[in-house]
N, C-alpha and C positions, 0 to 999 in steps of 0.2 A: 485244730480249728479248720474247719470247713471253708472253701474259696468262697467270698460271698461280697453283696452289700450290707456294711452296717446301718443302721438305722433304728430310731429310738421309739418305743410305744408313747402312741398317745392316748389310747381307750380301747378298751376291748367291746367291740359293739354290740349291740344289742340284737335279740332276731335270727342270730346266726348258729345256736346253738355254742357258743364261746369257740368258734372257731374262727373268725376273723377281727382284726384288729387293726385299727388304724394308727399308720407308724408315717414316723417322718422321717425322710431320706432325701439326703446332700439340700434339708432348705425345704421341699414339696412335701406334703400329706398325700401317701394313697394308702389303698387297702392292701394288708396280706395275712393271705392264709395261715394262720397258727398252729394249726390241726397238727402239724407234724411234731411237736415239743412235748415231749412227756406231762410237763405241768403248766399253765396258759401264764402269761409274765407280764407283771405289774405293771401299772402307767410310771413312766419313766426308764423300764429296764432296755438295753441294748438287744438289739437283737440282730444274727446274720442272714441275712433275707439271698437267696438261690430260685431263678426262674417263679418269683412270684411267690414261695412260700417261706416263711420262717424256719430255717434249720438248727438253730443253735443257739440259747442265750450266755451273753457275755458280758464283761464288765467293759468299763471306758475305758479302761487301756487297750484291751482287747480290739475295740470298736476304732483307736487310733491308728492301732497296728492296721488291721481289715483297711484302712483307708489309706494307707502308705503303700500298703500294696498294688491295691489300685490303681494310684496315680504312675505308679514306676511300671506298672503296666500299659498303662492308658498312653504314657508317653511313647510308651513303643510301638503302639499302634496312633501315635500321632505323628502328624507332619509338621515343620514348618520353614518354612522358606521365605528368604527375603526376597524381592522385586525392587529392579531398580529401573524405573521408567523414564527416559527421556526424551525430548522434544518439547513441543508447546503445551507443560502441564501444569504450570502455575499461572494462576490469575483465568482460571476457565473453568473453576469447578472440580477439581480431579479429586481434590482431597476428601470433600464431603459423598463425591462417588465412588471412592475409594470406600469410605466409612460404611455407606450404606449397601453396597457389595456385598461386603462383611460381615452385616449383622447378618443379611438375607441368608447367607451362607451357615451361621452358626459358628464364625474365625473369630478366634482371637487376635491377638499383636496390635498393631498400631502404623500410622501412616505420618511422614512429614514431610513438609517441602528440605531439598538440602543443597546445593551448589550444583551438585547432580542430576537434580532433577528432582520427579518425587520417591521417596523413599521409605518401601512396606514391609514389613515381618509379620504373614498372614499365618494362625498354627489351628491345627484343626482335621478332620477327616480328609486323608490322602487324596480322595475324586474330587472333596467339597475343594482345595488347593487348587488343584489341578481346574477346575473348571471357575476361581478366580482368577489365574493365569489368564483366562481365553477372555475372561471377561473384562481384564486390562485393554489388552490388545484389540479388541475389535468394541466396547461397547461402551468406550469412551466418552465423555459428554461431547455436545457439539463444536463448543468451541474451543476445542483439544488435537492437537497431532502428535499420536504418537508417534515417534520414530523407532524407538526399538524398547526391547524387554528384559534384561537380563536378572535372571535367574540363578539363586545360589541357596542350596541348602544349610541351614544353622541348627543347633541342637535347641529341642524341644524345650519348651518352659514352663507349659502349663496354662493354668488360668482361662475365664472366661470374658474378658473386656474386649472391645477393640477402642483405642483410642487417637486422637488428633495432638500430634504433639508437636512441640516447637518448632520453629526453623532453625536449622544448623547452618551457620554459614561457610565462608570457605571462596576459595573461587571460584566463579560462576562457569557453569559449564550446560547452565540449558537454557531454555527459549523466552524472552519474554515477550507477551501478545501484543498483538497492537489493539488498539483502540477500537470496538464494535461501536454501532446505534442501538441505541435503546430499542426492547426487544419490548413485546407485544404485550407481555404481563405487565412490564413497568408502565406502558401506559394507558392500557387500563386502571391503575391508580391515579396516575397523574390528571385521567378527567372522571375519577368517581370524588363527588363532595364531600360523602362517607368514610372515605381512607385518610387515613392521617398524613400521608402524603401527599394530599391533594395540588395541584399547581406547585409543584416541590420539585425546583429547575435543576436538582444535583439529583436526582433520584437513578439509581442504579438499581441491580443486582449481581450473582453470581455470571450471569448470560449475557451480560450487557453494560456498555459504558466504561470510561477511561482506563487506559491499563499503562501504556507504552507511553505517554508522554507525562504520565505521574510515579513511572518509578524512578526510585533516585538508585536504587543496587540491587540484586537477589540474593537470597531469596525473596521473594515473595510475598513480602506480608505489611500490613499496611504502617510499621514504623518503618519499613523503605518504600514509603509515599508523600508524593505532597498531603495525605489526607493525613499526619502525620501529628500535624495542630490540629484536628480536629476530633478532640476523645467525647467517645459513641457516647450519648444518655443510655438508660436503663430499658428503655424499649428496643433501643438497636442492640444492644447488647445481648441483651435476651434471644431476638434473631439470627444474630452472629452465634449463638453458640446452639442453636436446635436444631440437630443434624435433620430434621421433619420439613425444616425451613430455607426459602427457596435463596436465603441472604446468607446462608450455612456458612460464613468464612469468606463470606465477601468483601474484600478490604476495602472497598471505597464508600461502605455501607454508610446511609446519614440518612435524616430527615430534615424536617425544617427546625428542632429545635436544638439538634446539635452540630448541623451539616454548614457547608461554605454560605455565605450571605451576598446578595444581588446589591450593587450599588448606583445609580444614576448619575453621572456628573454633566454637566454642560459646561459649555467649552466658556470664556471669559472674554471674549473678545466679540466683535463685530463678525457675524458669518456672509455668505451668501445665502438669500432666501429666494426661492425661484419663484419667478415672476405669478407663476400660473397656480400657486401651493393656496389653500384656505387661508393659511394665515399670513399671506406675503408680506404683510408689514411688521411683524412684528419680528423680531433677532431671536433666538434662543433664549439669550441670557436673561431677556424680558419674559419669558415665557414660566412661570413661576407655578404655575398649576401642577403642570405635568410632572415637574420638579418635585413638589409638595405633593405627591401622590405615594400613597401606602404602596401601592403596587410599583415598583421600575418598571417591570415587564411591559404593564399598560400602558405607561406616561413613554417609554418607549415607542410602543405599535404609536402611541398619536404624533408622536415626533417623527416616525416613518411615512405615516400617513399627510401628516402637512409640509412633507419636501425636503426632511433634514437628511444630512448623512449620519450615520451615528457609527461607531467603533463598539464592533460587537465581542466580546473575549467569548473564546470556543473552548476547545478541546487541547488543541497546538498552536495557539495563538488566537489574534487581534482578526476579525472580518471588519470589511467596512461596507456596511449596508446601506439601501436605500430603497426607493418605490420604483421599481423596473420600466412600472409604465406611468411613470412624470419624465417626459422629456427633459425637462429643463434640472431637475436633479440629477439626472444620468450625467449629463453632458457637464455638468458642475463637479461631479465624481470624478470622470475623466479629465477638467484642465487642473485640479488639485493633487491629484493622482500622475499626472504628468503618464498620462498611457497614450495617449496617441489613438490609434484605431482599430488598438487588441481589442478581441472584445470580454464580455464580462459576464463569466458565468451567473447563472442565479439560480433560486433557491424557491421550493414552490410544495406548498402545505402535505401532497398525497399525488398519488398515481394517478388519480381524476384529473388532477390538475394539469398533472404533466400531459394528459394527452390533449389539455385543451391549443398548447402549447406546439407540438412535436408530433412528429408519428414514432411509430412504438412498434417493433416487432418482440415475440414471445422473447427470446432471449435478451434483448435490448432491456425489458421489465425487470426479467430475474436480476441482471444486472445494477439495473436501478434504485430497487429493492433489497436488496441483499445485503448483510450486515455490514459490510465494509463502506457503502453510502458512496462512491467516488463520482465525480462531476463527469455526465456520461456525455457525449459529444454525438448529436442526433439530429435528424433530417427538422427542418421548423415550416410549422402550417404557416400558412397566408393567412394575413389577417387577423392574425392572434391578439391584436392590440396592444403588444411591448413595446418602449421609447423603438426608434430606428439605433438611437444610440449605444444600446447594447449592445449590437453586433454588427454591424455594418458590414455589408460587401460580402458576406458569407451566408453559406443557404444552411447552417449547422448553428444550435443552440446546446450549448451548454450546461445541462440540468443535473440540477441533485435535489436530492429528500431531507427532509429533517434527520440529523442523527443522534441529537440529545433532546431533553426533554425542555432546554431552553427555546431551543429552537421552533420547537411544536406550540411553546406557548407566545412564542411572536405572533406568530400567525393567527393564535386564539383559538378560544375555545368553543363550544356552542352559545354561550350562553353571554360571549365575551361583545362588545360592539367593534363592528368592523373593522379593518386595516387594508394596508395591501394585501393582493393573495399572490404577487411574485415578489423576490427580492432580490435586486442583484446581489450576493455575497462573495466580496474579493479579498483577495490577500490584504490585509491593516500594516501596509510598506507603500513605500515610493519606489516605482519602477526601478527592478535593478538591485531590490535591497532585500534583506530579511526579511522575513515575518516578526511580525514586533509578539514579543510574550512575556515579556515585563509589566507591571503597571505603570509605574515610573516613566519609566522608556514611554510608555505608548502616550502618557502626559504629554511627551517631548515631541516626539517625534510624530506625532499624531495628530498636533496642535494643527498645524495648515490644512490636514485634509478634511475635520470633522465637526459638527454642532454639538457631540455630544458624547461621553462615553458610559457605555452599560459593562462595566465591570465586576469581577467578585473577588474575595479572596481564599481562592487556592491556587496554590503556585503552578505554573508549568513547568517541567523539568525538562522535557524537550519541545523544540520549534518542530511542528509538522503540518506541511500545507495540505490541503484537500487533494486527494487521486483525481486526475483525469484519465479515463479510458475511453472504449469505444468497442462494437462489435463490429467485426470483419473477418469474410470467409470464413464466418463457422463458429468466431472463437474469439473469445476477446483478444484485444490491443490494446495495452496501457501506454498512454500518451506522458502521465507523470506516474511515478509509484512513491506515494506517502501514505496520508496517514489511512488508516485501514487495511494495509498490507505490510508497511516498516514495522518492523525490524522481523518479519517471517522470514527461515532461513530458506535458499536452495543447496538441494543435494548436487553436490559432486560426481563426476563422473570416475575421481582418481581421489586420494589422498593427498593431503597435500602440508605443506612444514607451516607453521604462522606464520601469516601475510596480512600487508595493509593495503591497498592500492587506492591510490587519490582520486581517480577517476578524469574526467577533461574538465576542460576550464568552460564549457557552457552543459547548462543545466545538469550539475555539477550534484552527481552521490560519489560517495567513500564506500569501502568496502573491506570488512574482515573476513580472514578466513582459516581454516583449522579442520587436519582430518576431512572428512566426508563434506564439510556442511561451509556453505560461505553465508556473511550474512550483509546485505545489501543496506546501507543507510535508508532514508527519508530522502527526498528532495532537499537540496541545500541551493541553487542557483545557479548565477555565472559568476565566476566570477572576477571582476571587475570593481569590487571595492574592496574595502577593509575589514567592513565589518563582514561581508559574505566569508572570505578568508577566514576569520576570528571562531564562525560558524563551521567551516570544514573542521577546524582544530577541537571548539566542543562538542564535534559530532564524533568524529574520529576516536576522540578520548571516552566520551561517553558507549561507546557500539564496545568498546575493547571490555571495558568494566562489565557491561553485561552480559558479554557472550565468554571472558576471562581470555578470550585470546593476546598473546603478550606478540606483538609479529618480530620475528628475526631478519626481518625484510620487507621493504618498500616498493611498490609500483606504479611509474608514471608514465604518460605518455610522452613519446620520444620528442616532440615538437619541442623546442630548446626557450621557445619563448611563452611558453605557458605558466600562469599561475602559482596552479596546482602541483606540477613537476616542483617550481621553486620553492614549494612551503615542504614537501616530501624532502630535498636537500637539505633545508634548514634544520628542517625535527631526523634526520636518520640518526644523527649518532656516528655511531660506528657501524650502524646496520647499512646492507648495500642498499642502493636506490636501480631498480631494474628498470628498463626502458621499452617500450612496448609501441610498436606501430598502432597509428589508429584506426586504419580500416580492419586489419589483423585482428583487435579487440573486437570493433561490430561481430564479425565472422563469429570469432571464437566466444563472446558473448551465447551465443544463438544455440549454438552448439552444447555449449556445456547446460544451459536450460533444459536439451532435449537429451541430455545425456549421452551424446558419445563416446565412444570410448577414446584413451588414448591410440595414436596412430592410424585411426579412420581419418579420411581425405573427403573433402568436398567440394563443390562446385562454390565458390563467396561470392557472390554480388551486394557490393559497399557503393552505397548510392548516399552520399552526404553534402553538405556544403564544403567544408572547411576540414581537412584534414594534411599533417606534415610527410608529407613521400620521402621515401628513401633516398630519391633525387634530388633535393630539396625542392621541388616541385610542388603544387597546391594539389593533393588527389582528393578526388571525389566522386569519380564515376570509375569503379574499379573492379574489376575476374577477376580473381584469386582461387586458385588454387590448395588448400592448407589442410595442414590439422594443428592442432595443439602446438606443434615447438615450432613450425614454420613455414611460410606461404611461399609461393613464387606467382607474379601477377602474367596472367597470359595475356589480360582484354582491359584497355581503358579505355573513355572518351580522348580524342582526338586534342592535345594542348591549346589553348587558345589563349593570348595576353589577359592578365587579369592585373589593371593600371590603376595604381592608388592605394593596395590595399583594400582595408575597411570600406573608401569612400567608395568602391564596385560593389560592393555589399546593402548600401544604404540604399545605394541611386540604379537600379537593376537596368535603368537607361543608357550607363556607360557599359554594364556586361552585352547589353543587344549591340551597342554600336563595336565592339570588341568581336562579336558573333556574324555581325556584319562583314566587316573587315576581312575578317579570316576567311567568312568565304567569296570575297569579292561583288560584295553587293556596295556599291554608291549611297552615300547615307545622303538620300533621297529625304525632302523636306517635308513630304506626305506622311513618312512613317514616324508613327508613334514618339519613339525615342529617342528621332534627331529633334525633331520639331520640341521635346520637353528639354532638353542639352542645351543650356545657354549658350550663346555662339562664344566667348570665351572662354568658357571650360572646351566649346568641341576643339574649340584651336589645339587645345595644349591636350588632350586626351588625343590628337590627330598624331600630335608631334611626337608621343608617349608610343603610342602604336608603332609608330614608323621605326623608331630609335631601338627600341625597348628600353629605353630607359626608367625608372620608377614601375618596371612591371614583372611578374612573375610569372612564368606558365601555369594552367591550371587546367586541372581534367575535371570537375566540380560539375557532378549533372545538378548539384544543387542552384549553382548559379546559369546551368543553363535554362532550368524551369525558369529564375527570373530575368532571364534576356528574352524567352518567348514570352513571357506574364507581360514585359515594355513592349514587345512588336506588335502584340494584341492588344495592346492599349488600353489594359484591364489594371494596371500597377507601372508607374516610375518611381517613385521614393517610397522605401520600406520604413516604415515606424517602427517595427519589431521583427523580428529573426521569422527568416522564410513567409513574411507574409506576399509577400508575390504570389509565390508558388500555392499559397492555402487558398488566395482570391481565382486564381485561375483555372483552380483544382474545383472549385465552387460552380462556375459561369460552365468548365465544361461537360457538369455531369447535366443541364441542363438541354444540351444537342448531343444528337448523334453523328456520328462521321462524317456520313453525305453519300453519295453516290462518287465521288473521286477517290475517297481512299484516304487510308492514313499515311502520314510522311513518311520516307524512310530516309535512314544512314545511310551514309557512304561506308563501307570496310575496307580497309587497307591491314590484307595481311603482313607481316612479317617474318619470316620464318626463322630469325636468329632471335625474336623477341615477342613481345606480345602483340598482339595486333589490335588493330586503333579503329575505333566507332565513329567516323567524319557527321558532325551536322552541317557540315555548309550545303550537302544538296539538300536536307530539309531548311536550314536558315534560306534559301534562297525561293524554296517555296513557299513557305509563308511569308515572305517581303512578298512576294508575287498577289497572293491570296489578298495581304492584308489593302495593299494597292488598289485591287479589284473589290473591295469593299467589303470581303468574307465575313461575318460577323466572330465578335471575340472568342462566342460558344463553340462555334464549328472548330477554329483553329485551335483552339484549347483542347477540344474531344479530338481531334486528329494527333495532334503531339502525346497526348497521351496513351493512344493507341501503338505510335510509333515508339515510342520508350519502350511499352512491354510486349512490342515485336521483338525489340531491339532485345531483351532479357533473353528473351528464348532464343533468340542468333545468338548471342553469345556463350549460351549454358550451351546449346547443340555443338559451337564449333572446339568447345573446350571440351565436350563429352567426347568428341571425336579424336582427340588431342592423349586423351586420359586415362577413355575408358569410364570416368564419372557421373551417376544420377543420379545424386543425393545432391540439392539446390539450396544455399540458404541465402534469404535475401535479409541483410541490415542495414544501418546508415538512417537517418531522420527523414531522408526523401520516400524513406517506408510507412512514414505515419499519413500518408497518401490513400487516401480509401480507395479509390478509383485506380487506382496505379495497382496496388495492392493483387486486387481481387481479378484485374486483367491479367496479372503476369502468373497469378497462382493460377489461373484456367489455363493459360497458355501453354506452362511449361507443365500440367499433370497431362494434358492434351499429346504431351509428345514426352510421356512415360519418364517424366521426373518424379523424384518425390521432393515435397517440396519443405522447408521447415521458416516459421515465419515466426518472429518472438511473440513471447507468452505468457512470462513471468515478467519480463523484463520491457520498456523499452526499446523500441530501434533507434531512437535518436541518444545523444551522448550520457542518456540518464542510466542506460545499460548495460555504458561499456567497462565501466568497473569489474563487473563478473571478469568481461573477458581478458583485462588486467591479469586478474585474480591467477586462470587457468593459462596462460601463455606466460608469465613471469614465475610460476611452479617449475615448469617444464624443465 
């Protein structure tokens, strides 16, 4: 028998002189030439076809044999190779890009999510392999990271399918996404009347919508979701399985006839109606239209619209919303809410909006815009027309975009009647406490602050508050890191054994980590109650399940009276609890974000409120020296009594008169902060100074921003953590220095130890200043100026010391815009390089990393 393809006559055609005949082979009909066979062969007979011509008729066995041959040939020149891809490639699309790869290719095998990651067996021409390979790696969907590839040859199998097959579970060892905004397809459905989707407030796709706070485990697939009670109708079904289709394996796929349902409740009780609302006289409870309306959404916006607060359920919880510009609902927001004079982000239809709002630089937009949606923290027009109540005493508003498609139909549609067009949206908690993401709970706990609640039911499986960020020098700065970035891993600089680290006890993440890769919580708070506690322990528990890190070790920060340290004690076991200095973490937070290696050294500047010195001393204005396993401090601020505690924390009027003191200024009745100091609190803060009794040193540039915020007479009593220092940081990007000059320190070297940053000759200049009537902007813009003089004397006199020009600056007194971007010009100015967080963080939301990388060590 001749080497050939078998294949069967189907006619011998006509025209051609009986030399060609139409045969069918492996399934296809084409022509071939006959001519070569001594006698032409009948419709039905076998024949072995060679470069296009008939050479040989044969019987069906013959024709089975010819095709056995074949394939044990074909397998030898086929390839096939498994791919095992990890990082962020479930719940983005990977698998139906996978699929479609594939066909383009002409591969066989099959794709599945597995605990691993995703997992392919692609068989097929050795180039067509080889150029799915690259096609893994670099042509990924968009909201995919790969982190690596690995490649293992398997023997051939045959066959023409490629298929999408189960999830394997196991322990989880890859990424799962956090939560994006509905992407640009989805809402073009959401406002065409034509699409069956139409105003359809769950609508997702592959590209877009809830991911991280509806998995309950990985793999990946929607019975490890809250969407889990929601089995697809026949139309989603159909979607979900047409690799052509943009819903190809989208697990949180739904429409309106099988997806979550929108619910309206009001509240039962007696509310506050603001004096100045449409319908001031009437309570909610009475309000029975709105109630009775087919749409929530609508009966919504008009309960927005006439002055209510309503409890809005998101993505990671409870918002409590309202009309941004009704004074008297804001301010109702706020004494129910028990906030005090933070202010209150909002929420605003589109980009048009925001600039009616805000100034807006190009990257400032991409930022705003950009799938993760985080509340961006941005310069605010005059005149904009919002309550004052939103934001008070600050020249920075707070803006975010819609990033579900509930969101977008608040605000309404074209076709919809008016509403507000901003909305304050804040965390659905009382100051201090969790994000409420129960519905039950939010009944309860929700009751004092709201008119109303717009709920639905699909579960949340994680609490995750809104990102706050910001642009500076260049690059962003995340002031919170939730939801649109949790639970994204950072790469390591070093390997490392499983680890947990608690993080500090103000605004407060956890953190796992393993090998190459650490992964960073959500925001979880301060914490200072029970239930924020309750919260590190199901966030903790929940980050491990996902990422399958089992930790053989614990890390806390070394301060003896914290929180977080105590709950690490309780849950170790038998596992060790490692202890970690807090500025040490800032530093080495910074560091391990920009990857250095182990054993590089750098210049640290830890600028914070509150952190436990090795001395036991309060540090917070602190040079360091360090790498990974350990710093030595060469530069602090100068100690100064910090009396009371907390209550120096509250009242930034007893840190001035402490700041006073020390440097022999007369607490003079003109200035600011005696004159706000009852005359028997100054007795006993006098007697406290004198004594040192009831007081602790403190090197805290955090609390000296709020001792000059009280001499300035810009802030005495803090309602919230650093707002001194946020309101003075406000009034003095408003003035420039002056023609006298920015203040300076005093230095006092030490040569057997570090050496000390003295402000009493600038304390005693600004008592001067403020005396002579300076106004608050000028001295605010000069103290600021003096600090990131003050940065650069200290990296020069420690570069001198060292040899070092690698700078990083951490600590919360870094979320300082103005601070910020003077000391990065300063110190590039005099051939530093400088590293400022990125990923992470500068205040304690980031020091888990550096947990993470000094308790490895």
């Amino acid at each position: 028998m001749c080497l050939g393809i078998p294949g069967q006559v189907v006619r011998v055609l006509d025209g051609y002189a009986g030399q060609v005949a139409v045969v069918e082979v492996a399934g296809a009909s084409r022509s071939v030439n006959i001519g070569m066979l001594d006698t032409p062969p009948e419709p039905g007979a076998w024949v072995l076809i060679h470069l296009g011509f008939a050479v040989e008729i044969i019987d069906a066995a013959g024709a089975e044999k010819a095709m056995a041959g074949l394939e044990l040939l074909g397998r030898a020149r086929r390839l096939r190779r498994r791919f095992t891809v990890s990082g962020l490639v479930q719940g983005v699309g990977f698998r139906p890009f996978a699929y479609a790869a594939a066909a383009e290719l002409a591969l066989s095998g099959s794709v599945a999510n597995t605990a691993d990651g995703v997992v392919i067996e692609a068989e097929g021409d050795p180039d067509a392999v080889d150029e799915y390979g690259r096609r893994l790696r670099h042509d990924a969907p968009p909201l995919a990271m790969v982190l690596a590839v690995a490649e293992e040859e398997v023997p051939a199998r045959g066959g023409t399918g490629f298929t999408i097959e189960d999830s394997r579970g196991g322990p989880a060892r890859t990424l799962a996404s956090p939560d994006v905004a509905t992407c640009e397809d989805c809402l073009r459905e959401l406002r065409d009347p034509a699409d069956r989707r139409y105003r359809h407030p769950f609508l997702t796709c592959t590209n877009c919508g809830p991911r991280f706070t509806i998995i309950t485990s990985l793999p990946y697939d929607r019975s490890r979701t809250t969407m889990a009670g929601f089995p697809m109708c026949d139309a989603c079904r159909a979607e979900y399985e047409d690799p052509a289709d943009r819903r190809f394996h989208a697990q949180p796929i739904a429409c309106p006839a099988c997806g979550p349902r929108l619910t309206l409740s009001l509240a039962s009780g007696p509310r506050h109606s603001p004096a100045d609302a449409p319908d001031s006289q009437l309570s909610p409870v009475d309000a029975a239209g709105p109630l009775a309306s087919a749409d929530p959404v609508r009966a919504t916006r008009e309960l927005l619209a006439a002055g209510r607060i309503v409890a809005v359920k998101g993505l990671g919880g409870y918002h409590l919303a309202c009309d941004a510009r009704n004074p008297s609902a804001v301010a109702e927001l706020r004494r129910r809410k028990q906030r005090g004079g933070k202010p209150f982000a909002v929420m605003v239809s589109d980009l048009d909006a925001a600039r009616r709002l805000v100034t807006l630089t190009a990257d400032e937009e991409r930022l705003l815009t950009g799938i993760r949606r985080p509340i961006v923290l941005l310069p605010r027009l005059a005149g904009a027309g919002l309550a004052a109540e939103v934001a008070p005493d600050t020249p920075d508003l707070g803006v975010m975009l819609p990033y579900t498609p509930l969101h977008v139909l608040l605000f309404g549609l074209p076709d919809d009647p008016p509403g507000p067009d901003v909305l304050v949206m804040t965390s659905g908690n009382l100051s201090g406490e969790p994000i409420v993401t129960d519905d039950d709970e939010a009944r309860e706990r929700l009751a004092p602050l709201v008119d109303a609640w717009l709920g639905h039911d699909r579960p949340i499986r994680v609490p995750c508050d809104d990102s706050v960020s910001r642009h500076v020098a260049g690059a962003e700065l995340p002031i919170r890191r939730s939801r649109g970035y949790a639970p994204l891993p950072i790469v390591l600089p070093f390997e490392v054994a499983p680890v947990l680290a608690v993080g500090a006890d103000l605004k407060n993440t956890c953190a796992v980590a393993s090998g190459r890769y650490a992964w960073v919580s959500q925001h979880i708070g301060d914490m200072d109650n029970l239930a924020t506690i309750d919260t590190l322990a199901a966030t903790s528990a929940h980050l491990t399940e996902l990422t399958g890190v089992r930790p053989s070790a614990l890390v806390a920060d070394r301060h003896p009276g914290y929180r977080s340290g105590e709950w690490a004690r309780r849950h170790a076991g038998e596992r060790p609890v490692r202890l970690v200095q807090h500025h040490h973490a800032h530093i080495a937070s910074v560091m391990a974000e920009h990857g250095l290696e182990p054993g590089e050294q750098v210049i640290g500047v830890a600028f914070d409120g509150t952190g436990y010195g090795t001395d036991g001393a309060v540090w917070g204005g602190e040079v360091l020296t360090c790498d990974y396993k350990s710093f030595t401090r060469v530069g602090h601020l100068a100690y100064v009594p910090l009396a009371g505690g907390d209550a120096g924390v509250r009242r930034p009027y007893r840190m001035a008169l402490a700041h006073l003191r020390s440097a022999g200024v007369p607490w003079h009745r003109g200035l600011p902060p005696v004159a706000a100091c009852p005359a028997a609190e100054r007795d006993v803060l006098d007697r406290q100074l004198k004594t040192g009794v009831g007081c602790v040193p403190t090197s805290s540039m955090g609390r000296l921003f709020d001792a000059v915020a009280a001499l300035a007479g810009v802030r005495q009593v803090a309602e919230y953590e650093a707002e001194a220092a946020l309101v003075l940081e406000g009034v003095a990007r408003t003035a420039p220095v002056g023609p006298d000059g920015s203040y300076v320190f005093g230095m006092k070297p030490d040569h057997d130890g570090p050496f000390r940053a003295d402000p009493s000759p600038m304390i005693r200049r600004i008592a001067a200043d403020v005396l002579a009537g300076v106004p608050a902007a000028v001295v605010g813009a000069r103290f600021h100026a003096a600090v990131a003089a003050l940065i650069t004397e200290m990296a020069v006199r420690s570069r001198d010391r060292t040899g070092l020009d690698v700078v990083v600056l951490g600590g919360g007194v870094f979320q300082n815009t103005l601070l910020v971007s003077s000391a990065t010009r300063l110190l590039r100015d005099r051939d530093f390089t400088v590293l400022t967080p990125r990923l992470l963080p500068p205040n304690d939301g980031g020091i888990a990393l550096g947990q993470i990388v000094i308790g490895s060590m």
